[in-house]
C-alpha positions as a Markdown table, in Angstrom:
| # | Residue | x | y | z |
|---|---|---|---|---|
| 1 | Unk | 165.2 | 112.8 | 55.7 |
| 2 | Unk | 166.4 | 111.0 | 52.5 |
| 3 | Unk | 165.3 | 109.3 | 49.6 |
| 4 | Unk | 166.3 | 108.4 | 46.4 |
| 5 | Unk | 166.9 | 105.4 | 44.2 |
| 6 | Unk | 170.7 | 104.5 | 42.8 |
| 7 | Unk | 170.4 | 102.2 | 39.6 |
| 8 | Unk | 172.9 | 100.4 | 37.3 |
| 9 | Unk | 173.3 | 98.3 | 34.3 |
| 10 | Unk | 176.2 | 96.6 | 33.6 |
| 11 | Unk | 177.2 | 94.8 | 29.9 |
| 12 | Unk | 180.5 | 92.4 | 29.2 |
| 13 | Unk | 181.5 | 92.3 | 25.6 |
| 14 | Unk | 180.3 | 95.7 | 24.6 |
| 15 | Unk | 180.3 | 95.6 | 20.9 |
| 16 | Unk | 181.2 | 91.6 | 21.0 |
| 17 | Unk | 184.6 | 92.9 | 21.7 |
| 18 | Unk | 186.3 | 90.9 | 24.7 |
| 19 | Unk | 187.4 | 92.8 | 27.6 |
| 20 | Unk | 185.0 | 95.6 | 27.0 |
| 21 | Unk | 183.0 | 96.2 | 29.9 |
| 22 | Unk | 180.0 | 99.0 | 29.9 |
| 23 | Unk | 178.1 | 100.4 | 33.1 |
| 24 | Unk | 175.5 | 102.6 | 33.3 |
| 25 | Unk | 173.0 | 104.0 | 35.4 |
| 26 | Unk | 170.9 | 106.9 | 37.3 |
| 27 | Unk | 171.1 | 107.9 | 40.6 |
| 28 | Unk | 168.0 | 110.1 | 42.0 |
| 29 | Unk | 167.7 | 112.0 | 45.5 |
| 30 | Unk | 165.4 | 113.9 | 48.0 |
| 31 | Unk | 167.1 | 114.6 | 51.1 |
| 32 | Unk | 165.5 | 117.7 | 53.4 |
| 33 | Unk | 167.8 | 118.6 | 56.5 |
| 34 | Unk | 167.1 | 121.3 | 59.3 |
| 35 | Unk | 168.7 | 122.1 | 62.9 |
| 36 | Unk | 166.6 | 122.6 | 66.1 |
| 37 | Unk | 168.4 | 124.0 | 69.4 |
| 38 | Unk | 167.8 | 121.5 | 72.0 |
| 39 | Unk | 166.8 | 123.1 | 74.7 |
| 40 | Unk | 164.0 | 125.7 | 73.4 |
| 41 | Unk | 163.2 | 123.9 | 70.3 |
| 42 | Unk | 164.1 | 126.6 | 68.3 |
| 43 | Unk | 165.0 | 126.5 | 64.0 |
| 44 | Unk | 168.8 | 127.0 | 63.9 |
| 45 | Unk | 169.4 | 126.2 | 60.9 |
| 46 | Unk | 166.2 | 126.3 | 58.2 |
| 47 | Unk | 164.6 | 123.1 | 55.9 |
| 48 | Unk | 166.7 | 122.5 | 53.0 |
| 49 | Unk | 165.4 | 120.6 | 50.5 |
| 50 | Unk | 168.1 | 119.0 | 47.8 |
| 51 | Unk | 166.9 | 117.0 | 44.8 |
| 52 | Unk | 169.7 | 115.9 | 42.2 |
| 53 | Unk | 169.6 | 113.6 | 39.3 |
| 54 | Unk | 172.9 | 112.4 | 38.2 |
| 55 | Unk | 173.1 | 110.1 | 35.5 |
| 56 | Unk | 176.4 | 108.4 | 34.7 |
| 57 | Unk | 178.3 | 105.7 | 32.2 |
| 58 | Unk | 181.7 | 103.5 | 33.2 |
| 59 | Unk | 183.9 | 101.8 | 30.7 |
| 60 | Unk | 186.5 | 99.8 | 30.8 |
| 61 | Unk | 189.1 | 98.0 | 28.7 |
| 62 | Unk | 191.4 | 95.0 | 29.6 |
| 63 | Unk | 194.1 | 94.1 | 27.0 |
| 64 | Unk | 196.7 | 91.8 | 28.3 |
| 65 | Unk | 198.3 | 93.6 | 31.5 |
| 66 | Unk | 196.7 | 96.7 | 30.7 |
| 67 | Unk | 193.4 | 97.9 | 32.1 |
| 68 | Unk | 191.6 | 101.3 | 30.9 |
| 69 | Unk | 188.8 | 103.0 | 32.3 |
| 70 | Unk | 187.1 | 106.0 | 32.0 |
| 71 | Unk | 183.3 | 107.5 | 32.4 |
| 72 | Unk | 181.3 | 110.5 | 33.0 |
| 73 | Unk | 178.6 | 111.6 | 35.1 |
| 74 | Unk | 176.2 | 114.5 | 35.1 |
| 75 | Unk | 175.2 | 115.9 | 38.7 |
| 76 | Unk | 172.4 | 118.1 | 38.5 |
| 77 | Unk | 170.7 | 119.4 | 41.6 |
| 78 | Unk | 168.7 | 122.0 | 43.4 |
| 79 | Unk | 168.6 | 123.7 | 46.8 |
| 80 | Unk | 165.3 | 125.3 | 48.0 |
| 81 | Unk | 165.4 | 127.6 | 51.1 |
| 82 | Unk | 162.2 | 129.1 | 52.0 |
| 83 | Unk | 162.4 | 132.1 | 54.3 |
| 84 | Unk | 163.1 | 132.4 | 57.4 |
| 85 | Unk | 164.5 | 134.3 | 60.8 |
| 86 | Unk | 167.8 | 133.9 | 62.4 |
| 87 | Unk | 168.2 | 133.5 | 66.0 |
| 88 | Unk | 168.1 | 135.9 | 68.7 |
| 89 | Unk | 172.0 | 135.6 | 69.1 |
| 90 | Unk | 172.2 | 136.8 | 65.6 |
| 91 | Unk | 170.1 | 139.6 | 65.5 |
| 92 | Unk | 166.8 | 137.5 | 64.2 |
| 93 | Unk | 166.9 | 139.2 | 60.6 |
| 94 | Unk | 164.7 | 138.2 | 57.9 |
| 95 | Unk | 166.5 | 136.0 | 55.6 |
| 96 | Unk | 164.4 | 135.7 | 52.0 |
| 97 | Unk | 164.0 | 132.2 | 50.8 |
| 98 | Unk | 165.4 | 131.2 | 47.1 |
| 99 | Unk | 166.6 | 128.6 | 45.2 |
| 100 | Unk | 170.1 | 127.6 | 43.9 |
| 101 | Unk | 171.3 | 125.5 | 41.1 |
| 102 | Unk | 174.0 | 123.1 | 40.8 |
| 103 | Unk | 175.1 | 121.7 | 37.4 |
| 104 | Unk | 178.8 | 120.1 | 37.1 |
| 105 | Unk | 180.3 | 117.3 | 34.6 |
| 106 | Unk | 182.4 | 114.9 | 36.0 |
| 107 | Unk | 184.4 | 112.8 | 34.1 |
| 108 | Unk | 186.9 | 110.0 | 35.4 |
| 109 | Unk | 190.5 | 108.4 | 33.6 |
| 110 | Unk | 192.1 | 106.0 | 35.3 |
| 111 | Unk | 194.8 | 103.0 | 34.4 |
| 112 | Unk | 196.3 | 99.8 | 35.3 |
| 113 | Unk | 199.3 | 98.5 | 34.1 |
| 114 | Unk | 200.5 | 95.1 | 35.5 |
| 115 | Unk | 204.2 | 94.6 | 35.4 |
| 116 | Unk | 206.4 | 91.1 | 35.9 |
| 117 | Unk | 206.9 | 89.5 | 39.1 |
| 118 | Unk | 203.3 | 90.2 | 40.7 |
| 119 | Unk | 204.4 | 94.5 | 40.2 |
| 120 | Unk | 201.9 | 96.8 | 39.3 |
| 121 | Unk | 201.1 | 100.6 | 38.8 |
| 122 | Unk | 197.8 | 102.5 | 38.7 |
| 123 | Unk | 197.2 | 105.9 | 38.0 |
| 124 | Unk | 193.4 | 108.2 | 37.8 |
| 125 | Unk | 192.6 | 111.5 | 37.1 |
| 126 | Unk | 188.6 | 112.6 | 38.5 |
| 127 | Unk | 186.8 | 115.2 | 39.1 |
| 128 | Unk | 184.9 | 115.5 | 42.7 |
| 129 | Unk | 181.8 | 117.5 | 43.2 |
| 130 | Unk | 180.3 | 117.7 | 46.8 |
| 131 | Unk | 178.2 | 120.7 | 48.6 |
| 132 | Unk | 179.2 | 122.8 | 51.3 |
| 133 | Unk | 178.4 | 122.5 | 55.0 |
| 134 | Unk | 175.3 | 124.7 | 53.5 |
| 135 | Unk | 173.7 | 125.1 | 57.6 |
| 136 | Unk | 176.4 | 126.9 | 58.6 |
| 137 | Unk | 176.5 | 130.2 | 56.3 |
| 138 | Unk | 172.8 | 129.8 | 56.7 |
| 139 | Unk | 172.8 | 130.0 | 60.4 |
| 140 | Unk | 175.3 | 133.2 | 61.1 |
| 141 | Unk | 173.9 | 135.3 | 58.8 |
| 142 | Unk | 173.3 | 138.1 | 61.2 |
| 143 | Unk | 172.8 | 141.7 | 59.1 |
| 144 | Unk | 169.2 | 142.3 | 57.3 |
| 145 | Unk | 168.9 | 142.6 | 53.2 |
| 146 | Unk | 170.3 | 138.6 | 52.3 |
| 147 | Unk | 168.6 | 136.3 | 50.7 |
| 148 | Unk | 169.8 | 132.6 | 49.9 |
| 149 | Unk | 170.1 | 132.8 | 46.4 |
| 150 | Unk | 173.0 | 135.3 | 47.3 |
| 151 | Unk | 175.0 | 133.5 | 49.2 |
| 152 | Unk | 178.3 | 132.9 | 47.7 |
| 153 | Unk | 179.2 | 130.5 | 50.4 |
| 154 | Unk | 176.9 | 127.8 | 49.1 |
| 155 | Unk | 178.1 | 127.2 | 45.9 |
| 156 | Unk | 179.0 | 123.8 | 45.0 |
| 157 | Unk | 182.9 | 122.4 | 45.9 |
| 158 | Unk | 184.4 | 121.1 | 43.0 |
| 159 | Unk | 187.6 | 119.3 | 43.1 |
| 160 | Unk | 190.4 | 118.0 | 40.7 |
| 161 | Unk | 191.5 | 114.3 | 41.8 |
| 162 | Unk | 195.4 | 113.1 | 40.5 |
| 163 | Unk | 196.2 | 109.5 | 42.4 |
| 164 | Unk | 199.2 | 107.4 | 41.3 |
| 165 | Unk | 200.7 | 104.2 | 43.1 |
| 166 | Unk | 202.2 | 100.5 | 42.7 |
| 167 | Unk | 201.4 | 97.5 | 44.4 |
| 168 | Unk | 203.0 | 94.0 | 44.6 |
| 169 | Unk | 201.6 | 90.4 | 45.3 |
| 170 | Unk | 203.6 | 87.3 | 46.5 |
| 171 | Unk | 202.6 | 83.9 | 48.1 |
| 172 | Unk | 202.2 | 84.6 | 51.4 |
| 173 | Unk | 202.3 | 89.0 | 51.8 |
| 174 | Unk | 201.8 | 91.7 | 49.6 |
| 175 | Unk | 202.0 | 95.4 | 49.7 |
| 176 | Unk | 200.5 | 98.7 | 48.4 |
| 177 | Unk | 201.2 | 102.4 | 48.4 |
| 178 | Unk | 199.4 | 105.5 | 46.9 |
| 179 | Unk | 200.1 | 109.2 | 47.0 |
| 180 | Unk | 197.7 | 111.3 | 46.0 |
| 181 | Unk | 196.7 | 115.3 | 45.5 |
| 182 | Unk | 193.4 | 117.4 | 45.7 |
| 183 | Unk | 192.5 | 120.7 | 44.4 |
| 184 | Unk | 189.7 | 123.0 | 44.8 |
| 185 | Unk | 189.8 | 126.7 | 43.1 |
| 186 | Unk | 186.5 | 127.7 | 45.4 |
| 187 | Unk | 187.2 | 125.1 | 48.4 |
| 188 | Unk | 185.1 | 124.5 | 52.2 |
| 189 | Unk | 187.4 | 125.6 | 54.8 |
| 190 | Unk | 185.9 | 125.2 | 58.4 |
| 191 | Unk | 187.6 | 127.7 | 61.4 |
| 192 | Unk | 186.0 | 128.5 | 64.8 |
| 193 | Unk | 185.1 | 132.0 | 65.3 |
| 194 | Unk | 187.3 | 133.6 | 68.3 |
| 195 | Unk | 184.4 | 135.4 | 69.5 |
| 196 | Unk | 181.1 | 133.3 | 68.9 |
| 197 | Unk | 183.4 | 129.9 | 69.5 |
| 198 | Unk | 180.8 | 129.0 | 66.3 |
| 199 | Unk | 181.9 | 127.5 | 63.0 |
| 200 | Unk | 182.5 | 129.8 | 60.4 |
| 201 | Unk | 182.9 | 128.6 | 57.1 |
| 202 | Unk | 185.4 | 129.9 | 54.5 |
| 203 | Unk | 185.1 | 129.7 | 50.5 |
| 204 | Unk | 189.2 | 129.7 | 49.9 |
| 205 | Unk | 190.8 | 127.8 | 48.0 |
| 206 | Unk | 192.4 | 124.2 | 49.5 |
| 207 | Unk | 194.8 | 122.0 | 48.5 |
| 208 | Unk | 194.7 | 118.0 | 50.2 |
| 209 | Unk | 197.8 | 115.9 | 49.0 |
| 210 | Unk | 198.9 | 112.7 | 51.1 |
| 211 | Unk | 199.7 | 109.4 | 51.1 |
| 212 | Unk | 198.4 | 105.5 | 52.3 |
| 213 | Unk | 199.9 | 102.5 | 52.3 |
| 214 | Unk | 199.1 | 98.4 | 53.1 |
| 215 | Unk | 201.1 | 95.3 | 53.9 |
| 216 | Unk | 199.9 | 92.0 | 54.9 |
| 217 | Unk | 201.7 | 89.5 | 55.6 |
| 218 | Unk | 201.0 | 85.0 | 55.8 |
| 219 | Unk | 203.3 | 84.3 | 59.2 |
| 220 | Unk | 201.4 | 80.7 | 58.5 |
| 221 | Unk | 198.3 | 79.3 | 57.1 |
| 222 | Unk | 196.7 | 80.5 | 60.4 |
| 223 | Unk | 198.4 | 83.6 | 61.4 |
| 224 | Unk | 198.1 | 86.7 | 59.1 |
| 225 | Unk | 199.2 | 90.3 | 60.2 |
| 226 | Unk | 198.1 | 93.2 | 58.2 |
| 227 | Unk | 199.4 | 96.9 | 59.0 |
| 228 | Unk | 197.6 | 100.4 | 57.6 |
| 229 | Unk | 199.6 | 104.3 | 57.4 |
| 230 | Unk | 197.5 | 106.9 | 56.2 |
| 231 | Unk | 198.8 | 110.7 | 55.8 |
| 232 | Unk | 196.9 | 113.6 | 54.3 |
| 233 | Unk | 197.6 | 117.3 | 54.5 |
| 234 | Unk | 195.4 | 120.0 | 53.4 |
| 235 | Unk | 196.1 | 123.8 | 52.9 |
| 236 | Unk | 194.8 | 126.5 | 52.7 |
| 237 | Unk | 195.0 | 130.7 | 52.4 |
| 238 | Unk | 195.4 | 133.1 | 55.3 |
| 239 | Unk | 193.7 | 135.9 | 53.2 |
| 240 | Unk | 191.9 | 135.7 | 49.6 |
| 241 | Unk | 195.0 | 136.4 | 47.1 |
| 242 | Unk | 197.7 | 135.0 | 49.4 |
| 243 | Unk | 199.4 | 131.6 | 49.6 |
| 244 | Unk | 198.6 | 128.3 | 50.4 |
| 245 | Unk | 200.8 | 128.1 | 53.2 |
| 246 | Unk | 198.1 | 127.8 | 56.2 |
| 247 | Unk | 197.6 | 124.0 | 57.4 |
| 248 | Unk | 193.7 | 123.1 | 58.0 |
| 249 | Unk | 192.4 | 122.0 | 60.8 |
| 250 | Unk | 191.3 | 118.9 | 62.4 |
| 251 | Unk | 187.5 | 120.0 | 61.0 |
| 252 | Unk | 188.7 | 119.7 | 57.8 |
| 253 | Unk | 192.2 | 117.4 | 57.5 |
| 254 | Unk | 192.7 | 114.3 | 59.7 |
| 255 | Unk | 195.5 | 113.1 | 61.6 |
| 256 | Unk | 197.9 | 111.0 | 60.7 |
| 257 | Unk | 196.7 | 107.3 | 61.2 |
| 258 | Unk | 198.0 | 104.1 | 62.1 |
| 259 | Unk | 196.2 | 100.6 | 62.1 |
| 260 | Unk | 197.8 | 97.0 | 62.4 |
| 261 | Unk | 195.6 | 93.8 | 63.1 |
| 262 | Unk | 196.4 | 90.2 | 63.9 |
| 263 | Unk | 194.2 | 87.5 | 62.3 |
| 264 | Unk | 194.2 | 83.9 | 64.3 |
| 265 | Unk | 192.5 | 80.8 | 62.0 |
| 266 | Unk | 191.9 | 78.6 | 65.0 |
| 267 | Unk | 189.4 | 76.4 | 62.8 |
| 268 | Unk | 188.9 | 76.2 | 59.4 |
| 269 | Unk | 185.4 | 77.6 | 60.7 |
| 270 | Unk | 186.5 | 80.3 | 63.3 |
| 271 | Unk | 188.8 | 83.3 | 63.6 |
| 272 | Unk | 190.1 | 85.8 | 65.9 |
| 273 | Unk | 191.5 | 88.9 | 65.1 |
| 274 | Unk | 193.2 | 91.3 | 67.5 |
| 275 | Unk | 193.7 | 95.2 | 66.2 |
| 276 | Unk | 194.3 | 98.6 | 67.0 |
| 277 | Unk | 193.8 | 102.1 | 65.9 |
| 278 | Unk | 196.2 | 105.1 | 66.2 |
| 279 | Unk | 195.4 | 108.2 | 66.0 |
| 280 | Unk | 198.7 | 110.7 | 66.1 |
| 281 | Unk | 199.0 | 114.1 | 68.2 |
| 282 | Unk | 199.6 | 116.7 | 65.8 |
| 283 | Unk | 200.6 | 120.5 | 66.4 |
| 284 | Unk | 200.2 | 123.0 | 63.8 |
| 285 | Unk | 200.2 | 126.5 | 62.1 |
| 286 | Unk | 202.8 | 127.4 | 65.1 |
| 287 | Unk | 203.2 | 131.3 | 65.4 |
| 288 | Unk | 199.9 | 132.0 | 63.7 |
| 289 | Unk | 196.3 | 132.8 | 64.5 |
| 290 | Unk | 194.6 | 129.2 | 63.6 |
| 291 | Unk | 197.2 | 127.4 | 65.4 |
| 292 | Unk | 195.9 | 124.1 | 66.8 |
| 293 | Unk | 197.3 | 121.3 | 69.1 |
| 294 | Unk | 195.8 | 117.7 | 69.4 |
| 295 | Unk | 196.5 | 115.1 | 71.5 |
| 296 | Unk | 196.3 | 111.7 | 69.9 |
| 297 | Unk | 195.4 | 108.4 | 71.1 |
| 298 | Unk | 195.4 | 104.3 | 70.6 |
| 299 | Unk | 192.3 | 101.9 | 70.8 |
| 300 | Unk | 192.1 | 98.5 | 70.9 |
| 301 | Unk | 189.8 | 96.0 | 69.5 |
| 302 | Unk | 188.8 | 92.2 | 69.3 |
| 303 | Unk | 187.0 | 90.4 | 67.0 |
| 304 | Unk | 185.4 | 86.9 | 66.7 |
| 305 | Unk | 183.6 | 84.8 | 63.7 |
| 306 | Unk | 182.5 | 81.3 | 63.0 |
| 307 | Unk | 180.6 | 79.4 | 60.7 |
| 308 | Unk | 177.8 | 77.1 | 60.8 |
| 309 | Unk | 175.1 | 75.1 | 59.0 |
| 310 | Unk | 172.9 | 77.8 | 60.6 |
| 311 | Unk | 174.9 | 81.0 | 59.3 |
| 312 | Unk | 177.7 | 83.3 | 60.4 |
| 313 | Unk | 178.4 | 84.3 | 63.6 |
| 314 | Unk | 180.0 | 87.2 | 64.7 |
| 315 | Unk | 181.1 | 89.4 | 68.0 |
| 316 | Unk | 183.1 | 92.1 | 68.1 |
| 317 | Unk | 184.3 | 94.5 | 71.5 |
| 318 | Unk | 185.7 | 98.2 | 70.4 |
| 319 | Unk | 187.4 | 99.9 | 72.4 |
| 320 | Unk | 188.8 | 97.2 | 74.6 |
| 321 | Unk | 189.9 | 98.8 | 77.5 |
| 322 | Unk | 187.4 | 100.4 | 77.8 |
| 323 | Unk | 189.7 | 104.0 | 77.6 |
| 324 | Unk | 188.4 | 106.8 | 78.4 |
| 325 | Unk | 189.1 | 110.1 | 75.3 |
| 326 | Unk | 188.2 | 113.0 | 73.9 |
| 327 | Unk | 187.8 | 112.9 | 70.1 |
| 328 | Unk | 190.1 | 114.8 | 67.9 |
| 329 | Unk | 187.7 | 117.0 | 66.3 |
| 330 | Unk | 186.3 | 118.3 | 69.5 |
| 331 | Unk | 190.0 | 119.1 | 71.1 |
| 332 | Unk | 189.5 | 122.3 | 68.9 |
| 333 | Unk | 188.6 | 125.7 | 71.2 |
| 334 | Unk | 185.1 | 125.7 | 71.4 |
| 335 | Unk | 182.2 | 126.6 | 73.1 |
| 336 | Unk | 181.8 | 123.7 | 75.8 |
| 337 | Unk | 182.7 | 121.2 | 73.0 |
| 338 | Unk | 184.7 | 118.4 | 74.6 |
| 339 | Unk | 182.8 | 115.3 | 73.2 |
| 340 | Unk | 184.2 | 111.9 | 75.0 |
| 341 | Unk | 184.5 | 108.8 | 72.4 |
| 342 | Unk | 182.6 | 106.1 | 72.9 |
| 343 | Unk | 183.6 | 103.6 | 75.5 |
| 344 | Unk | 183.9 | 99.8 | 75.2 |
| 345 | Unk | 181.0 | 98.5 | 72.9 |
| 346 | Unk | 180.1 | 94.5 | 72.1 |
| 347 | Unk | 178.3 | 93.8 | 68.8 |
| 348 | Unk | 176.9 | 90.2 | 67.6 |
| 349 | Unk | 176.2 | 89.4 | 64.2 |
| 350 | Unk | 174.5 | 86.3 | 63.0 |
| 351 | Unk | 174.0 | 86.6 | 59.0 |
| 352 | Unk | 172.4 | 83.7 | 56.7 |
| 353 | Unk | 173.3 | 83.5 | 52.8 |
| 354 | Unk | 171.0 | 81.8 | 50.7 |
């Protein structure tokens, strides 16, 4: 259950000076979580209530072909556990209940420089906060005496963003690319356990680095292709001290994808578009105990909208062909953990702007 309110307030001209841009605002949220076991109803995984308040403030410059920007914001939240038992299957100890704190500044830099003939480069620095999968550390505890407030495993992830890329813009196409690196002293490493086929999460520390890039491209005035690579790597430690040299798993770092689409103006009303989705096989960590293999796989989809004096119309079939997969996260060894993707699925839209 969640909820919360996200506000903002936005001013052009801060200061009567032109191309100064201010944006502020609070962001407030409730959010209480718990996991039953299906079959005998039983608490897996105890309520966990979050609150946080984060307050935050975006500026931004633009001088010529130059674009600044920079803000901060302030995340402070709370965790409440009340006590509880574990499961049978670990031991049902007596957990006592407590209460954690998470405080963190975030601040944000980030440029745009536009360059002749419809070149430009960007660049950002941020910092990330997120929490931990906090049910997981919660569920295996399995030996009496813990409590929750000491529980290093749920302190907060905290990560150093660095992005840098250039883009370009002509007529009829245009193109992007990005690389871009991640850094976490105290990172959230997910493995599967060899002997409960559970996750078991590790506080390590986990580099993510990788790349994306765009192209689209005007065939005519009613034919546009547009194609999508994405690339990310994360790694990880074998042993606390050692180096980052262990690849992470699917859990935790995504295939490499690939994504093209074909757009059809038929009217100046109506489109089709025609796409597909790759997802790539990917073998790694070869020789070594988290070594994992996954088989990839494409899907298909198909896509129709038109306008009218009554509103937009949409439908949309994924997954095509109706093929039949299992998804990449659940290719992992686990405990009877073979989850088929969804098969073909038709949406309709109709949406009315006034």
């Amino acid at each position: 259950q969640k909820r919360g309110i996200r506000s903002s307030w936005a001013r052009s001209r801060l200061f009567e000076v032109e191309g100064l841009d201010l944006n502020v605002g609070y962001d407030y949220l409730e959010e209480t979580a718990k996991q039953f076991l299906a079959l005998t109803n039983r608490v897996w995984v105890p309520p966990m209530n979050y609150t946080s308040n984060a307050p935050f403030a975006q500026v931004s410059y633009n001088r010529g072909p130059l674009t600044l920007s920079g803000g901060f914001r302030r995340e402070d939240g709370k965790l409440q556990v009340d006590s509880y038992t574990t499961t049978f299957f670990n031991n049902r100890v007596r957990v006592n209940g407590g209460s954690l704190d998470y405080k963190a500044n975030l601040p944000n830099v980030g440029a745009i420089w536009r360059l002749p003939r419809n070149w430009s480069v960007f660049g950002s620095y941020s910092k990330g906060f997120t929490l931990p999968n906090v049910g997981i550390p919660l569920r295996n505890i399995n030996v009496p005496g813990k409590s929750v407030s000491g529980i290093l495993d749920l302190q907060a992830v905290i990560v150093d963003n660095k992005e840098v890329g250039f883009a370009w813009r002509g007529k009829g196409a245009s193109f992007s690319a990005s690389i871009y690196r991640s850094y976490s002293a105290l990172g959230s490493n997910l493995t599967v356990s060899p002997i409960t086929r559970d996750f078991i999460l590790q506080r390590r520390p986990v580099k993510v680095q990788g790349g994306e890039a765009s192209a689209e491209y005007a065939v005519s005035k009613t034919l546009k292709l547009n194609a999508l690579f994405s690339h990310m790597e994360g790694t990880t430690v074998a042993f606390e001290g050692g180096p980052l040299n262990v690849r992470q798993g699917v859990t935790n770092s995504s295939p490499d994808k690939f994504g093209s689409s074909v757009t059809w103006r038929y009217t100046e009303k109506g489109a089709l578009t025609f796409g597909q989705t790759t997802l790539v096989g990917r073998e790694i960590n070869v020789g070594k105990g988290s070594y994992e293999k996954t088989a990839g796989y494409t899907l298909f989809h198909l896509s129709s909208t038109y306008s009218t004096k009554w509103g937009d119309f949409s439908i949309g079939i994924e997954n095509l062909l109706d093929r039949y997969y299992i998804l990449t996260w659940a290719q992992v060894d686990q405990f009877q953990n073979y989850f088929a993707g969804r098969g073909r699925a038709f949406t309709f839209t109709h949406s009315i702007k006034f």
